[in-house]
FILUM-663246 format. One record per residue (C-alpha): chain; residue in three letters; x, y, z. Coordinates in Angstrom, 3 decimals, decimal comma. Each point is the difference from the previous one (the first is absolute). Layout:
<kolse><ch>A</ch><aa>ALA</aa><px>X</px><py>Y</py><pz>Z</pz></kolse>
...
***
This chain:
<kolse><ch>A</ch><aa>UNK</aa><px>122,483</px><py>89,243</py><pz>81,053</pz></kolse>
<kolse><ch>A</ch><aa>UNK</aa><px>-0,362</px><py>-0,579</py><pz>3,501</pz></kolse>
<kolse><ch>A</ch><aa>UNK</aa><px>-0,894</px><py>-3,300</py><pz>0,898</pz></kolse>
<kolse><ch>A</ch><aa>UNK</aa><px>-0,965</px><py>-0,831</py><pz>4,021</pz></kolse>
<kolse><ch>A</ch><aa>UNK</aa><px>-0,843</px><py>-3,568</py><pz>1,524</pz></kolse>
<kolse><ch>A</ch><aa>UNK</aa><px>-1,134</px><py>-0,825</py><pz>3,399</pz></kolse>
<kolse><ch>A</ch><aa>UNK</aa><px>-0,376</px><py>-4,019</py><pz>0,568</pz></kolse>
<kolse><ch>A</ch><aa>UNK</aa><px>-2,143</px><py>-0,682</py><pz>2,868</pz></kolse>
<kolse><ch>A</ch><aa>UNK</aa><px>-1,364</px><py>-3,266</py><pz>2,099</pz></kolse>
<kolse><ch>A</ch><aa>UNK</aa><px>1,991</px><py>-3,091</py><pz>-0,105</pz></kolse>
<kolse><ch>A</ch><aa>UNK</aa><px>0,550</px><py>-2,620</py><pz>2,594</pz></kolse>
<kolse><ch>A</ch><aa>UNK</aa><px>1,830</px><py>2,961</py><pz>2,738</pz></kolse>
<kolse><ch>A</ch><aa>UNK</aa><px>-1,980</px><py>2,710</py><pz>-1,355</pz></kolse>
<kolse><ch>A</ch><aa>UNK</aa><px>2,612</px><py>2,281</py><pz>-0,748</pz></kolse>
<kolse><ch>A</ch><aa>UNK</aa><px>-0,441</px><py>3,324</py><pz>-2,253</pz></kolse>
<kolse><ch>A</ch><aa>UNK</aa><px>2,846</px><py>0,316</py><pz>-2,637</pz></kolse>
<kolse><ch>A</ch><aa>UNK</aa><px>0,273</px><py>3,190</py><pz>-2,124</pz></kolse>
<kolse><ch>A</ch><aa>UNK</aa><px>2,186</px><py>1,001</py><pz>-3,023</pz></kolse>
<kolse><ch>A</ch><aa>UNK</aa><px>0,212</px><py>2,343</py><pz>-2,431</pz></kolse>
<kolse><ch>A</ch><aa>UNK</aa><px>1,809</px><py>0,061</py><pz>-3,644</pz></kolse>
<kolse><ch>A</ch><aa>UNK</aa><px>0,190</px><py>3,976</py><pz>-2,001</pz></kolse>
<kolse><ch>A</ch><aa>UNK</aa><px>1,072</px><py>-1,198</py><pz>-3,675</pz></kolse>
<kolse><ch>A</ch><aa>UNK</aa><px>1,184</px><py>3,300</py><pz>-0,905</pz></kolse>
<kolse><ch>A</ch><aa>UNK</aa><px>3,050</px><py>-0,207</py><pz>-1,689</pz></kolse>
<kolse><ch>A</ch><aa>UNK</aa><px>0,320</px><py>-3,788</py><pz>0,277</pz></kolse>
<kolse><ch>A</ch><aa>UNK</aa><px>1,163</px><py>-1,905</py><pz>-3,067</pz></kolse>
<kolse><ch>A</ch><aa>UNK</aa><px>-2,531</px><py>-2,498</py><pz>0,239</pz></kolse>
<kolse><ch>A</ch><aa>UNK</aa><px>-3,107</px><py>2,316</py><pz>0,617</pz></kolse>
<kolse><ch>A</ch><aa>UNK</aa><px>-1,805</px><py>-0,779</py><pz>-3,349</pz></kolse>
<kolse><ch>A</ch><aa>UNK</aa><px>-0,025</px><py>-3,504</py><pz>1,305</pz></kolse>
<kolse><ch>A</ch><aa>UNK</aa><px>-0,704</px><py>0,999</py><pz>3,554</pz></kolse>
<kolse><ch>A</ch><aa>UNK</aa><px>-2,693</px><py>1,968</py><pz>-1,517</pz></kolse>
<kolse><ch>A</ch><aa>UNK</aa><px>-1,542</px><py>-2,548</py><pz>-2,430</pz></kolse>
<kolse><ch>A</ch><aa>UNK</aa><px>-0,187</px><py>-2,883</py><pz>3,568</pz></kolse>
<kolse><ch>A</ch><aa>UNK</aa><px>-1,627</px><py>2,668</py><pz>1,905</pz></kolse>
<kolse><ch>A</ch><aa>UNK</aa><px>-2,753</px><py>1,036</py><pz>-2,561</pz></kolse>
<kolse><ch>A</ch><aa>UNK</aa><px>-0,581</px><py>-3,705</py><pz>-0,746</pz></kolse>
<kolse><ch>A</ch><aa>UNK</aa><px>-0,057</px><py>-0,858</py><pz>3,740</pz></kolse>
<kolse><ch>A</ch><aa>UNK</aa><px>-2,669</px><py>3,376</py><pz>0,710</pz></kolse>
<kolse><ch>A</ch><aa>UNK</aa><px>-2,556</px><py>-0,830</py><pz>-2,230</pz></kolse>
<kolse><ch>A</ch><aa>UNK</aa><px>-0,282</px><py>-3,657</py><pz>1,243</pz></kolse>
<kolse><ch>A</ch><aa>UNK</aa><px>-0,559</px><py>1,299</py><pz>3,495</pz></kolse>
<kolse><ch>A</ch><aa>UNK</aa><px>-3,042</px><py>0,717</py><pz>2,151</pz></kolse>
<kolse><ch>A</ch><aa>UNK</aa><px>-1,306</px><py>3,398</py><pz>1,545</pz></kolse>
<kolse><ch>A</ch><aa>UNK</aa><px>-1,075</px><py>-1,127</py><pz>3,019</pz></kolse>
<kolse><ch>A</ch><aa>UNK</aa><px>1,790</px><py>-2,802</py><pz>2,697</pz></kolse>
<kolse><ch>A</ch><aa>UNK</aa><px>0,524</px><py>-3,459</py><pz>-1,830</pz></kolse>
<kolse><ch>A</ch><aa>UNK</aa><px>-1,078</px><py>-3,220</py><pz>1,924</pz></kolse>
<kolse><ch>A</ch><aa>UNK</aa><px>2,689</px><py>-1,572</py><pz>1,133</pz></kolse>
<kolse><ch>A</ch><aa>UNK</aa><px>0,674</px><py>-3,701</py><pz>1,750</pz></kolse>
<kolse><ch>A</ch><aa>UNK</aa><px>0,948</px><py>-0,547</py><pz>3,433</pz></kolse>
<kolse><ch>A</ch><aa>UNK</aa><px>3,358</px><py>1,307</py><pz>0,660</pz></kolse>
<kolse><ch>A</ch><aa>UNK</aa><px>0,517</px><py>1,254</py><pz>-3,826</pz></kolse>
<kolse><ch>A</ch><aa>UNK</aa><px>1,455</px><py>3,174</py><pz>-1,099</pz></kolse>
<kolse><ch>A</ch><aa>UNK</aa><px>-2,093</px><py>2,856</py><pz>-0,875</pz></kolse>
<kolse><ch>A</ch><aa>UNK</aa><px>1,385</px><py>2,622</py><pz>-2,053</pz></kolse>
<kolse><ch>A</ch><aa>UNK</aa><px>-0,591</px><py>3,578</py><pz>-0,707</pz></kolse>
<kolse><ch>A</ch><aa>UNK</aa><px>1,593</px><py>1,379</py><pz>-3,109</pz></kolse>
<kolse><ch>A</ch><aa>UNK</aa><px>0,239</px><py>3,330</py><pz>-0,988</pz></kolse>
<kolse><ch>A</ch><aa>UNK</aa><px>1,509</px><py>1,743</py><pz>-3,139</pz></kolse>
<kolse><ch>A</ch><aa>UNK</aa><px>-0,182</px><py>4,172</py><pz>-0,677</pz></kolse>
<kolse><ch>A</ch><aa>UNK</aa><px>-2,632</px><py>-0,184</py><pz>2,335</pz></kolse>
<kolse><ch>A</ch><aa>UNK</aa><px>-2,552</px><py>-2,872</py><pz>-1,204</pz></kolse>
<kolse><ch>A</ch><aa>UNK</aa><px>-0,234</px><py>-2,192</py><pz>2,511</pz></kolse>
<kolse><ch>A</ch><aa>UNK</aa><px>-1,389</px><py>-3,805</py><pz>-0,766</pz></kolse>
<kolse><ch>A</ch><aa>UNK</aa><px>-0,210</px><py>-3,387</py><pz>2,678</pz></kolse>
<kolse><ch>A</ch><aa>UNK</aa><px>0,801</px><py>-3,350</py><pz>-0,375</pz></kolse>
<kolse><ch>A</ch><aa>UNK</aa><px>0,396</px><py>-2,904</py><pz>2,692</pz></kolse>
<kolse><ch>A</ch><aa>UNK</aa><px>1,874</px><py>-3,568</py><pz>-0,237</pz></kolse>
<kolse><ch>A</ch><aa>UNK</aa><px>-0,793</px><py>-2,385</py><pz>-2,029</pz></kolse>
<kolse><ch>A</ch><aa>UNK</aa><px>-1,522</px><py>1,900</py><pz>-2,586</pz></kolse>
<kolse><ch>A</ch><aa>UNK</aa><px>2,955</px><py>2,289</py><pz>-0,940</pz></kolse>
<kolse><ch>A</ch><aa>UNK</aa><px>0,714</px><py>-0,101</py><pz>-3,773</pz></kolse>
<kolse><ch>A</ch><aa>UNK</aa><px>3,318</px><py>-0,232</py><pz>-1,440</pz></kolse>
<kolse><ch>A</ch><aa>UNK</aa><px>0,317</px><py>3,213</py><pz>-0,302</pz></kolse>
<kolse><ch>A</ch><aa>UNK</aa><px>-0,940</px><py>0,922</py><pz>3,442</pz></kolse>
<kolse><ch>A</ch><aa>UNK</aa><px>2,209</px><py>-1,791</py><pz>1,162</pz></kolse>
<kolse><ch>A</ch><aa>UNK</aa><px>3,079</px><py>0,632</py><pz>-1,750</pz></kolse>
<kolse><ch>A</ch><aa>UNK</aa><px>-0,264</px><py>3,163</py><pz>0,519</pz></kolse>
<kolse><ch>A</ch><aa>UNK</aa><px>-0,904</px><py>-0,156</py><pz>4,098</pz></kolse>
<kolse><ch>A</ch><aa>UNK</aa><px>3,154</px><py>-2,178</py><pz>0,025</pz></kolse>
<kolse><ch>A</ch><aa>UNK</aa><px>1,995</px><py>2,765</py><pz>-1,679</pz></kolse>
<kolse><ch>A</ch><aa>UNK</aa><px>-1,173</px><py>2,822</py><pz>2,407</pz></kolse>
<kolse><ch>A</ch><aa>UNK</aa><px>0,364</px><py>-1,770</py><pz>2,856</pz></kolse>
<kolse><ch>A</ch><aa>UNK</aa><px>3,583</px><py>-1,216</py><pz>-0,869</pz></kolse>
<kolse><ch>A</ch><aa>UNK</aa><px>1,196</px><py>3,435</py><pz>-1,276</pz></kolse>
<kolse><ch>A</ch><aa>UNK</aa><px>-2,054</px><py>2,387</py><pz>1,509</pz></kolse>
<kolse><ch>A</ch><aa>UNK</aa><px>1,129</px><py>2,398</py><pz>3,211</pz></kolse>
***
């Protein structure tokens, strides 16, 4: 599973992009699980965000969903965090 976030907006503005393949991880069922969860609570089209929030296109195999600051579930997230932290 190939799993892709790109975190945009924020206070500077600045684009950050990271990607996480769970082929042949250890932990993929869970990666897997987080990412399913955190797809099916997302929208199709651009969230609305606040003023200076995050916005944050998530992709996984392909399906790409939105979601902006505040209104990121749990799921959302945890995984964003994860990507972002262990992504290339």
């Amino acid at each position: 599973m190939r799993i892709q976030v790109t975190r945009t907006g924020g206070f500077a503005g600045i684009e950050r992009h990271a990607e996480v393949d769970t082929s042949g991880r250890p932990d993929a069922a869970q990666w897997h699980a987080l990412a399913e969860r955190a797809v099916a609570a997302g929208r199709g089209t651009p969230a609305a965000g606040v003023p200076d929030g995050f916005s944050y296109e998530i992709t996984v195999d392909g399906r790409t969903v939105h979601a902006a600051d505040p209104r990121l579930t749990e799921d959302q997230r945890t995984l964003v965090s994860r990507v972002l932290k262990e992504g290339a």
